[in-house]
C-alpha positions as MATLAB code, in Angstrom:
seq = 'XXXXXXXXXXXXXXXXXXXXXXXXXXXXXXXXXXXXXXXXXXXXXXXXXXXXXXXXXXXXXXXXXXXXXXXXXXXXXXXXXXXXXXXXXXXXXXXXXXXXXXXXXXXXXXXXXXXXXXXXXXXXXXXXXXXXXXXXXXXXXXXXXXXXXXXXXXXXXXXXXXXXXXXXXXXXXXXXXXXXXXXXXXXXXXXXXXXXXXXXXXXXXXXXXXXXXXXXXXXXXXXXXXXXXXXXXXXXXXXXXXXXXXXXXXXXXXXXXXXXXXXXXXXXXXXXXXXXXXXXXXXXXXXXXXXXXXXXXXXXXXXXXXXX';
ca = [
      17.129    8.285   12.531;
      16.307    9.970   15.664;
      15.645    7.931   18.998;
      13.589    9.566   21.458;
      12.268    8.349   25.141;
       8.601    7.760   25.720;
       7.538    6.994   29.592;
       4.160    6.134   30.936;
       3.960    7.261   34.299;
       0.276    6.545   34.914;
       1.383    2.777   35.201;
       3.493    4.223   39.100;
       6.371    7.237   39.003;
       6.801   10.108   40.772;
       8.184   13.062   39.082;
      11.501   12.424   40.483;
      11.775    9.151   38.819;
      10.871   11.191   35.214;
      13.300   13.975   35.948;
      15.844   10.894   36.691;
      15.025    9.259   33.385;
      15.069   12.894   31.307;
      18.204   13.889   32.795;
      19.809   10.817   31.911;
      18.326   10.969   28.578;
      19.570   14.622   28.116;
      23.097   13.404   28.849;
      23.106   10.575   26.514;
      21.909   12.806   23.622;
      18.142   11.351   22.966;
      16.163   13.685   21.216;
      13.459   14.089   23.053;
      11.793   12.914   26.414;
       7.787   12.721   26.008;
       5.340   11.070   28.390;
       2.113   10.162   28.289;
      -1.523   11.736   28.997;
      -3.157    9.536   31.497;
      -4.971    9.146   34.656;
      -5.237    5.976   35.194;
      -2.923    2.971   35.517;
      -3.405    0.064   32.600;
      -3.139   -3.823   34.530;
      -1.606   -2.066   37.510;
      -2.818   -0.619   41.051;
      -0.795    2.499   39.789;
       0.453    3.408   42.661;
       1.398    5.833   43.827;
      -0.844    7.877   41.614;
      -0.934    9.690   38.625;
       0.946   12.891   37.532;
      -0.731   15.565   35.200;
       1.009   15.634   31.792;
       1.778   19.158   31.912;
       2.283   19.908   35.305;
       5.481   17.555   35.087;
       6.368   18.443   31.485;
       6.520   22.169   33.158;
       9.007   20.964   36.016;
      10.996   19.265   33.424;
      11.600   22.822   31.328;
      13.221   23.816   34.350;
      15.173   20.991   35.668;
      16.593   20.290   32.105;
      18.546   22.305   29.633;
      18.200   21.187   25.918;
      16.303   17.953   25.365;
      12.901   18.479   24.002;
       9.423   17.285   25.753;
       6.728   16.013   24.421;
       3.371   14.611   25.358;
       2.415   11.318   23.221;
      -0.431   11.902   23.331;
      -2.384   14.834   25.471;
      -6.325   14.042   25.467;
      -8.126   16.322   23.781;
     -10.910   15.270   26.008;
      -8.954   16.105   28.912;
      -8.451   20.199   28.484;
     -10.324   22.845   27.044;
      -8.545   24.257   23.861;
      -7.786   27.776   25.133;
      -6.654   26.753   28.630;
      -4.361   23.771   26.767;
      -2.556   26.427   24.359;
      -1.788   28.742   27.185;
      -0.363   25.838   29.282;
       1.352   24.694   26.345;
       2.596   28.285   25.132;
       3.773   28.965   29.179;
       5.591   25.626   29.414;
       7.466   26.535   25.584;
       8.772   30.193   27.270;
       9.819   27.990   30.417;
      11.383   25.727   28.727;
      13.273   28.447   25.915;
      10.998   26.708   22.672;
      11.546   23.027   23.610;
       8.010   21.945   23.640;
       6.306   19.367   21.358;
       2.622   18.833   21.604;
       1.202   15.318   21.031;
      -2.459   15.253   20.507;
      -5.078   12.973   20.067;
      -9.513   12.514   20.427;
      -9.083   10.101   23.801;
      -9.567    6.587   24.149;
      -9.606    5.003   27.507;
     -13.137    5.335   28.981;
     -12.576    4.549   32.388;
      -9.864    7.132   32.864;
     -12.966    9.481   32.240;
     -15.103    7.580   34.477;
     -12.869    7.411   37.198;
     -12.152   11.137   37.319;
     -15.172   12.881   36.184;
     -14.189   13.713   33.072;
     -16.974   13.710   29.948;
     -16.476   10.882   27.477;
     -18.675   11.564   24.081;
     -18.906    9.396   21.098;
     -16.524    8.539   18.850;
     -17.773   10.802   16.452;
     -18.068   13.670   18.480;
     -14.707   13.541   20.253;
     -13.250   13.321   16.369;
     -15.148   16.685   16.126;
     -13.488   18.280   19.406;
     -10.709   17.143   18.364;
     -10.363   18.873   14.836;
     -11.855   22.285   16.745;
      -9.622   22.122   19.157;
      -6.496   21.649   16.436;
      -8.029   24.507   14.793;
      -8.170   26.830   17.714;
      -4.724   25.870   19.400;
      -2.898   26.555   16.241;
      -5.251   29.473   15.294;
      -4.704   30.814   18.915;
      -0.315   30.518   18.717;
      -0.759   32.068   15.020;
      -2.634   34.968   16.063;
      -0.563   38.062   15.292;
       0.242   40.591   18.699;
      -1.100   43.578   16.276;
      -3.113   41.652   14.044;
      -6.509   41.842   15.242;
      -7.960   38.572   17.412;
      -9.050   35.299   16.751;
     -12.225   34.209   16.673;
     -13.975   30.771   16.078;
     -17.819   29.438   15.537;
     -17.375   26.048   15.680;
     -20.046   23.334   17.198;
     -18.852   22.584   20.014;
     -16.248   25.492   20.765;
     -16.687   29.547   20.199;
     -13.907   32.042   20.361;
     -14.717   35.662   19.853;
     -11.897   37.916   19.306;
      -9.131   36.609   21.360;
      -5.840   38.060   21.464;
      -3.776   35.197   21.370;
      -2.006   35.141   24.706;
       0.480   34.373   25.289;
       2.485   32.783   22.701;
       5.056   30.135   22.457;
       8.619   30.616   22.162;
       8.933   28.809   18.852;
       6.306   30.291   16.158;
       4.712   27.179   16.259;
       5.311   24.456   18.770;
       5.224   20.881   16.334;
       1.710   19.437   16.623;
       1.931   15.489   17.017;
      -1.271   13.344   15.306;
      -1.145    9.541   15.238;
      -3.116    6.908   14.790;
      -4.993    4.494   12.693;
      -8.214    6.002   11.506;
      -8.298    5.478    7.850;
     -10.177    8.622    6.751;
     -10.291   11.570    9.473;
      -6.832   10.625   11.376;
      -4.953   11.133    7.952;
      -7.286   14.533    7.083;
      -6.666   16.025   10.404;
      -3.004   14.928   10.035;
      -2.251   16.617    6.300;
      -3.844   19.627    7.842;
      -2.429   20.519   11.349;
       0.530   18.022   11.588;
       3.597   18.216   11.619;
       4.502   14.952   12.642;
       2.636   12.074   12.316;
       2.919    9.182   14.474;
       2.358    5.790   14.718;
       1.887    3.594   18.118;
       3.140   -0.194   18.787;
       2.142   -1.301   15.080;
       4.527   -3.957   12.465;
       5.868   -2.881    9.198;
       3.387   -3.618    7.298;
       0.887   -1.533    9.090;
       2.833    1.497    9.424;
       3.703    0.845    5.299;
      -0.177    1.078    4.908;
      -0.725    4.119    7.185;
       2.413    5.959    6.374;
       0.685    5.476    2.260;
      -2.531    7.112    3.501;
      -1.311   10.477    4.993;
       0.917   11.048    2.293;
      -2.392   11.100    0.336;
      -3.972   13.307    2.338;
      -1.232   15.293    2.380;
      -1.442   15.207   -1.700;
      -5.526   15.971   -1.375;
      -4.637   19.388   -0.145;
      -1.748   20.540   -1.843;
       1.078   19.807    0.984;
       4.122   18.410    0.140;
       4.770   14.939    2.392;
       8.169   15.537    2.877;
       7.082   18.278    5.479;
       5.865   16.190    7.358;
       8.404   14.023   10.465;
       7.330   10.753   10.678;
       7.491    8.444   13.107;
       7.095    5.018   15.369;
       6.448    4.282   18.522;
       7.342    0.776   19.495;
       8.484   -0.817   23.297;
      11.852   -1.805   24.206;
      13.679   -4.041   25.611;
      17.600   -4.236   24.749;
      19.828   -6.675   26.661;
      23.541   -7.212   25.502;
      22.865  -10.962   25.556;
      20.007  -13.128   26.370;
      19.920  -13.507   29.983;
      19.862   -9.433   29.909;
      16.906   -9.472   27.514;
      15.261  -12.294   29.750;
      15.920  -10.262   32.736;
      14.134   -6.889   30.860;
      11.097   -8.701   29.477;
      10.648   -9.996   33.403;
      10.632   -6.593   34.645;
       8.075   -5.091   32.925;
       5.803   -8.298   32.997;
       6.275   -9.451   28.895;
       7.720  -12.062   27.136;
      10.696  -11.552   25.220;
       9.806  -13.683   21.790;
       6.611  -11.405   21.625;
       8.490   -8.279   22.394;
      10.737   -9.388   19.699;
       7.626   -9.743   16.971;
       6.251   -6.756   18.371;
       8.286   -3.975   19.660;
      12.320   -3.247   19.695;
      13.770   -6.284   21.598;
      16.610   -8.447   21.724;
      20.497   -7.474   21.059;
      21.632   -4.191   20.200;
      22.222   -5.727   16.496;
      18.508   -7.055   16.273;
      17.477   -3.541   17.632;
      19.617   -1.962   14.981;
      18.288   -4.318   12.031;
      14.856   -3.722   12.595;
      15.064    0.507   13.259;
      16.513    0.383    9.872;
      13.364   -1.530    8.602;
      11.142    1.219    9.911;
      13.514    3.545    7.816;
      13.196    2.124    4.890;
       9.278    2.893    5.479;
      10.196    6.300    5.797;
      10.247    6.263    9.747;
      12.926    9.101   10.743;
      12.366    9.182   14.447;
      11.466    5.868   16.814;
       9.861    6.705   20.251;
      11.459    4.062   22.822;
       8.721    3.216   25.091;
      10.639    2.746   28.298;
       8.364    0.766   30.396;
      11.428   -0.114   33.701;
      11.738    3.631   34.521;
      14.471    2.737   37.320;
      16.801    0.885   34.422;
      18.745    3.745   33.482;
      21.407    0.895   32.276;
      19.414    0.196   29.771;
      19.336    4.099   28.353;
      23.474    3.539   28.566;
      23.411    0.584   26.654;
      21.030    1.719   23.676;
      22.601    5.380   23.722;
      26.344    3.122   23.513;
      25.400    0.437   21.774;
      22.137    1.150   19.143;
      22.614    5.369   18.901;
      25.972    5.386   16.770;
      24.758    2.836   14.307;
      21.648    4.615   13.365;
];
């Protein structure tokens, strides 16, 4: 089992306070430091502002030396699908094939509102979504003396691209998550290769996890290439007036962070990662909500890494 670190700076960082966070990370040997896509605080003023996903992911390639990044997940409402692969593909080469890419339809309307950015129907952002998988990957895959890419889609065209510039790795992993009970698993068997599942119980991620391996089945892939994985808030303390003292800080209460997310002593936290294992979970994305609490990295990295 893999732990990995999963910020929200849309709820008030500056990129400083990420860089502190991923450079502590690095050190402690987490897997991976990803953040999230948004532009707009959730319950908070926010302050001081937002950060764009890979503007900061692009600092980070240079500021750090070896743990991955990640976006959990980039908008696909957000970017147009040839701009987002080069910006993806340049951070990869700054960051010597580190890069994960996290991608999902969109969700939060007023994000969109707020800063002028379209927000379709359901239906039709599912549609952007699978072109724009479709031309990102098609795009990386594109061989330098191959010929170009092209695409007639609905909503997107590509005529003859070359394919610039690519990635370091030959494919930076593609991140899908979610819920959906028909397209979210299609999409996933086709262009994932990691499939991810947000702040949902065992049972849920027992019923999801069963659906994308049968998609994965429909089309003739094997489910064992695909990573999966859980995404779940938490909140260690090494005894109860350090998990009171947690819960406080980031405004929840600690016997529904304990039902819900990763919460309570480093043996609870232990117990119930190995839960999600047994599910077939091999990576959990920490959200880390206190982003000045760097003691609480130290005390999951000593206390919850070396029994996983």
């Amino acid at each position: 089992m893999e732990l990995r670190i999963f910020t929200e700076p849309q709820q008030g960082a500056v990129y400083d306070d990420l860089l502190a966070v991923a450079l502590r990370a690095e050190s402690l040997g987490f897997g991976a430091f990803f953040r999230s896509d948004h532009y707009l605080g959730m319950g908070t003023d926010g302050l001081p502002g937002p950060s764009d996903a890979w503007i900061t992911l692009a600092g980070l390639a240079r500021d750090t030396t070896s743990i991955r990044l990640g976006t959990m997940m980039t908008s696909a409402t957000f970017r147009l699908p040839g701009p987002l692969a080069i910006s993806v593909a340049n951070v990869d080469q700054m960051s010597n094939g580190r890069v994960e890419l996290g991608i999902g339809a969109g969700w939060f309307e007023a994000e969109h509102t707020k800063y002028a950015i379209p927000f379709p129907s359901t239906g039709e952002r599912f549609d952007r979504f699978e072109e724009q998988l479709a031309i990102i990957t098609g795009l990386w895959a594109t061989p330098l003396d191959g010929g170009g890419f092209s695409f007639d889609g609905e909503h997107y065209q590509v005529a003859d691209s070359p394919g610039l510039p690519k990635p370091v790795q030959a494919k930076p992993p593609v991140l899908i998550g979610g819920l959906g009970a028909k397209r979210t698993p299609a999409l996933a068997a086709r262009y994932a290769d990691e499939f991810n599942l947000p702040f949902v119980d065992e049972e849920t991620t027992a019923r999801q996890f069963a659906r994308v391996r049968t998609a994965c089945e429909a089309v003739e892939r094997d489910p064992a290439t695909m990573t999966w994985s859980n995404a779940l808030v938490v909140c260690v303390g090494a005894d109860e007036s350090e998990i009171d003292r947690r819960a406080a800080a980031i405004g929840r209460d600690k016997d529904e962070l304990r039902a819900n997310g990763l919460a309570g002593t480093p043996s609870e936290v232990v117990d119930k990662i190995g839960r999600y294992a047994e599910l077939g979970a091999e990576r959990i994305y920490l959200q880390m909500l206190d982003l000045a609490d760097l003691e609480h990295l130290e005390l999951i990295a000593a206390e919850v890494m070396p029994h996983l």
